[in-house]
C-alpha positions in Angstrom: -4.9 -20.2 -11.5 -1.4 -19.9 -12.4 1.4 -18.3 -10.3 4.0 -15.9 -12.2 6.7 -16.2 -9.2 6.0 -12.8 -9.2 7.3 -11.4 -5.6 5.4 -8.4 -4.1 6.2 -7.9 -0.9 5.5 -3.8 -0.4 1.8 -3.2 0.4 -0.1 0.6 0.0 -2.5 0.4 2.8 -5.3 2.5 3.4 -7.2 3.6 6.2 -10.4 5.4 6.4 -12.0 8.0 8.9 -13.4 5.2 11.0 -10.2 3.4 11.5 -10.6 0.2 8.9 -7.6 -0.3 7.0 -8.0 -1.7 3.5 -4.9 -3.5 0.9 -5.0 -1.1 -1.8 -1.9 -2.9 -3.8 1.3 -5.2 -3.9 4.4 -3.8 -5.4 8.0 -5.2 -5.8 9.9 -2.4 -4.7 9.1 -0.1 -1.8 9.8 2.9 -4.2 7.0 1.9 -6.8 4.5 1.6 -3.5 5.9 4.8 -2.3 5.2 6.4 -5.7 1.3 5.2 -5.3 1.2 6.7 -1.8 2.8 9.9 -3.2 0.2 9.9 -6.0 -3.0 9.6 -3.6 -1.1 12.2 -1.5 -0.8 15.2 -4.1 -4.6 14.5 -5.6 -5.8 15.7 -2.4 -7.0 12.5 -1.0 -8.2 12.7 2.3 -7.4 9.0 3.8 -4.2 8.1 5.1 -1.8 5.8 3.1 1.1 4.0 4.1 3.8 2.2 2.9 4.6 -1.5 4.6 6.4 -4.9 4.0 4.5 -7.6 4.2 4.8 -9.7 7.8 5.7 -5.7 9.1 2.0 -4.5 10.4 1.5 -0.9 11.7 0.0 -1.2 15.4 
């Protein structure tokens, strides 16, 4: 497997009616994650999505 160097360190998390979270992507900026979360937001999808930096959990 090779590794592009790639640094991704905003996470769209996700977290369904009975309270499991789930990674739904990496991103490089926390505008482009913030975009995705916007995205979900104005379909109508009923989850709840977040924003956070990686090694910054939400407890």
């Amino acid at each position: 497997m090779s590794d592009s160097g790639a640094v991704l360190p905003w996470l769209v998390i996700r977290q369904d009616d009975n309270g499991n979270r789930y990674r739904v992507g990496r991103y490089a900026t926390r505008a482009e994650a913030q975009r995705i979360v916007d995205s979900f937001d104005n379909r109508g999808h009923k989850q709840l999505y977040w924003v956070e930096r990686i090694g910054q959990s939400v407890q």
